[in-house]
C-alpha positions, 0 to 999 in steps of 0.5 A: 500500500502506498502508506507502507513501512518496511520492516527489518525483522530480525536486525536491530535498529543500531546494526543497520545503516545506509538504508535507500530506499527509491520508488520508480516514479517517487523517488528516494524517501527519507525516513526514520528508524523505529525498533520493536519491543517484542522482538529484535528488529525495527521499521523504517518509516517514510516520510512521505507515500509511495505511489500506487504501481510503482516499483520500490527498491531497497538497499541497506547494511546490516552488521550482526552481532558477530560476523562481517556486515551484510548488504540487504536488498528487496524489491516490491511493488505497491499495489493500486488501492480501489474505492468500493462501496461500503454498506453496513448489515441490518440489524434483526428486529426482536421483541422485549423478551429478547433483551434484558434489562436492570434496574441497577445497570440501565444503560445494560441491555445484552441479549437473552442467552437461552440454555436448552441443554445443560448436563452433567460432564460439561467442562469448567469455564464461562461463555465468552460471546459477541452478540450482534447482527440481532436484537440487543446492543452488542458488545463482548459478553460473558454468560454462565452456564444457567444463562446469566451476564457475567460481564458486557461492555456495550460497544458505540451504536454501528460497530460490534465485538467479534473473536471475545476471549481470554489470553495471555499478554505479558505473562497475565491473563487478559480479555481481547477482542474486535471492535469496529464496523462490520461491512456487507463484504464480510469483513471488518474495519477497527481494532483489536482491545486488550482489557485486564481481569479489572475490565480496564482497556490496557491497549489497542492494536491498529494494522498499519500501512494504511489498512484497517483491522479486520475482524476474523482474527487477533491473536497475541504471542508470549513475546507481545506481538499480535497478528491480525488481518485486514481486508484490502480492495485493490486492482487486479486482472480477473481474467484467470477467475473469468473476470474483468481484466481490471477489476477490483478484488479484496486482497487478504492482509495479515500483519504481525503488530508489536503491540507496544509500538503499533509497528507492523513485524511482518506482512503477507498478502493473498494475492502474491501466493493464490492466484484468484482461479483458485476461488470457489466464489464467482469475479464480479470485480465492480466498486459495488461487489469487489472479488473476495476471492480468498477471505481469510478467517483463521489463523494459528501458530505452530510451536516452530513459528509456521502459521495455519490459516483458512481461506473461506472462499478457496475451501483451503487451509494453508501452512505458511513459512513465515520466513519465506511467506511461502506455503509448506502445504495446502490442505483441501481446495483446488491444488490441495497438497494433501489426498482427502480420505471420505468425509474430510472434504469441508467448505466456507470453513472456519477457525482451523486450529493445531491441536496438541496430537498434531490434527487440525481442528476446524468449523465446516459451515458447508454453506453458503450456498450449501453444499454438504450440509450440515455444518458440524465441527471436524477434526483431520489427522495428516499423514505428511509422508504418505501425503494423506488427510482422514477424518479423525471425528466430527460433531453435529448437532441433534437437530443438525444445523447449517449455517452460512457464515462464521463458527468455531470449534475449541477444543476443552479439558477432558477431551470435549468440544464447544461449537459456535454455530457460525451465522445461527444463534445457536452454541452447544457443548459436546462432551469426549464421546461426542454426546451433547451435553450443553446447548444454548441460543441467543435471539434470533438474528442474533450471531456470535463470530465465534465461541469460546468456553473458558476460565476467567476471574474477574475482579472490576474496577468498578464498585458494585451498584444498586438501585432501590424501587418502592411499590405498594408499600414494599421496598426492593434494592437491586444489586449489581457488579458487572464482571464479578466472577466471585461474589456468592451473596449480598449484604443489605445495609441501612439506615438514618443516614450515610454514616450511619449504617448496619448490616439488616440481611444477606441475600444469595447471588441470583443472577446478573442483578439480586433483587433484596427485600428491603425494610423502609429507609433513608439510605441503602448500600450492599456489600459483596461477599465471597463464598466464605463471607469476606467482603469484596467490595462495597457500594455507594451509599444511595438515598431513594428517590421518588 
């Protein structure tokens, strides 16, 4: 893209010098060197753009910490970006008893979560979602098994939250999600969010070189960088794909980011590895339907560093070297490296995942359109000598489903599965043996990109808060602490004034929001207590109004 850094992976700001840089038409480009904090390296910054066609050619001296200094060269042409025509998706009209409301929280209005199934065997761990596309805000949001918010920060109204869950940056245990804007196109355009276990933004990670962050991916490394994706419109021959000569297709980005600089590591582009005939998808190529001839949905790190991603619209998975940005392997689709046994065969697939025995997991939409409903979540074990791919086990849900966009399958402690249902609101739990043994639905409309059942312990910034309502002469207060994972009861206090309270009951948890009976009084407060009855926190005290 013309707004492009160049990045130096692997050699360190002060080992490098002379560094040229010439476009064929704009010329040299002064810069300035910035390094990484995740790992050794840096990026040289221009201080002006390149323009869209042109030829780059860089020159640098490199003198590693022992041996002779080194000359570096590269070559690159920066692509030609094209103007499309954005539109949003319409949200799914549902009724009140799709959304839930709190009188403590009333600016909190998440979507219901319906538990149809909930049996013994189910693994430990809360359910992380982002609900959008339906009735209620969206936003990340966490839910128990009985189907009651544990957390959920509404996100401003146009944008949603996709790929919620926990992981691991500097050594503690965090949130991360998406937000931004979702496009008709399937993709998205925002950031990545880091949050601490007090639910405190601590960063946000940006793509660079002029694109946007998409959601389908963000993951974060031991070492503090994170890959994430972007979707970038730019101008190609079709021809190979049947289409215009010079149309427009969406070329898949993926960028390594340090998070701490927002500097981009490392950079790959679908089109300098697929060509776009590799599509199951049909080239239009117009400003009004840009050719997404790939869309990339997943991506993985294997303990040697290769990358696993999925392409939805080759019906691929591919192994890459990120040394080289080559592939190693392809896995299904039109050149699939790999001979398919019965039942390995998916399509529009998603959240391809290596697992600790070697085999790949992944979610098989089979739409949309349909091709081999239903979906179901599926598990390949490779043979890499014999060059062979058999179907190690699959999980559909009773009844089944087909979904036609997004899904996850996550593999849980003691061998079990949580599948997300893609583009249905629908998630459901299966235990080792493949029995369902949880299974559960947001409103109609309503979607979550993907999945996740996982341990979290929540401790917010926040003080807990009430509200107290009166009617026909009896008194409630509503007690409330959004994130909260270890509160196991409420204790009421009141009394004649703000210091002067006493503790009058203690109420067990019920619930997102504890409704408490309360006697008549000019000032109310709650503690939180944990299951031993020491206290948490504390409330502001409040006088009833009305």
């Amino acid at each position: 893209m013309p707004r492009t850094q160049i990045s130096f992976l692997g050699a360190s700001a002060s080992s490098l010098s002379a560094i040229s840089v010439v476009g064929s038409s704009s010329g040299h480009h002064r810069g300035r060197l910035r390094s990484y904090a995740a790992a050794t390296g840096a990026s040289f910054l221009p201080s002006k753009p390149f323009r869209p066609g042109e030829r780059v050619t860089v020159h640098a001296r490199w003198r590693p910490s022992k041996g002779r200094t080194l000359r570096l060269s590269d070559t690159f042409t920066i692509a030609s970006p094209a103007v499309i025509t954005l539109t949003g998706f319409p949200a799914t009209p549902g009724t009140a008893t799709d959304v839930q409301n709190f009188v403590s929280q009333p600016s909190l209005h998440p979507p219901v979560l319906t538990v149809r199934q909930a049996s013994a065997g189910s693994a430990p761990g809360l359910l992380f979602t982002g609900p959008f596309f339906g009735p209620g805000q969206y936003g990340p949001a966490i839910y128990d098994n009985a189907g009651n918010l544990v957390w959920f920060r509404p996100v401003p109204a146009g944008e949603d939250a996709a790929d919620f869950r926990t992981q691991s940056y500097r050594g503690k245990s965090v949130l991360t999600w998406w937000q931004g804007r979702t496009v008709s196109f399937g993709y998205g355009l925002g950031k990545g969010v880091i949050a601490d276990d007090r639910y405190k933004t601590i960063a946000t990670v940006k793509t660079g070189n002029g694109l946007a962050a998409d959601e389908h991916e963000f993951k974060l490394t031991p070492q503090g960088s994170a890959y994430i994706m972007a979707y970038s419109p730019v101008t190609s021959s079709l021809a190979s794909a049947g289409g215009p000569s010079n149309g427009i297709v969406l070329d898949c980005v993926i960028q390594q980011i340090d998070v701490h600089s927002g500097l981009v590591m490392w950079e790959w582009h679908s089109l300098g590895h697929v060509d776009v005939s590799e599509s199951f998808s049909k080239a239009p190529g117009l400003a009004t339907n840009p050719f997404d001839y790939f869309h990339i949905n997943s991506l993985d790190i294997d303990a040697h560093g290769n990358l696993l991603i999925s392409a939805r619209n080759t019906w691929a998975l591919y192994q890459i070297n990120p040394r080289t940005g080559g592939f190693a392997w392809r896995l299904g689709g039109k050149k699939s490296t790999f001979t398919l046994g019965p039942g390995v065969q998916f399509a529009y697939q998603h959240n391809a995942l290596w697992l600790p025995n070697g085999q790949i997991s992944l979610y098989d939409d089979e739409g949309s359109p349909p091709v081999k409903p239903p979906s179901r979540g599926e598990l390949v074990k490779l043979d890499p000598k014999a060059k062979t791919a058999t179907l190690a086990a699959q999980y559909v849900r009773t009844p089944s489903l087909l979904s036609f966009c997004c899904g996850s399958a996550q593999a849980l402690p003691g061998g079990g599965w949580m599948v997300g249902w893609g583009g249905l609101p629908n998630l459901t739990e299966f235990n080792a043996q493949g029995q369902m043994v949880f299974d559960a639905q947001l409103p109609r409309g309503d979607t979550s990109y993907r999945v996740y059942r996982q341990v979290w312990r929540g401790q917010p910034s926040q003080p807990p808060t009430i509200a107290v309502r009166s009617a026909g002469g009896a008194t409630a207060v509503y007690a409330s602490w959004n994130g909260a994972t270890d509160v196991a009861s409420w204790q009421l206090l009141s009394g004649p004034s703000a210091a002067h309270l006493s503790a009058v009951s203690t109420t067990p948890k019920r619930g997102f929001e504890t409704v408490i009976p309360a006697a008549p009084a000019a000032f109310y407060a709650v503690r939180a207590l944990s299951p031993s009855g020491a206290v948490l926190a504390s409330s502001h005290t409040i006088k009833p109004t009305g």
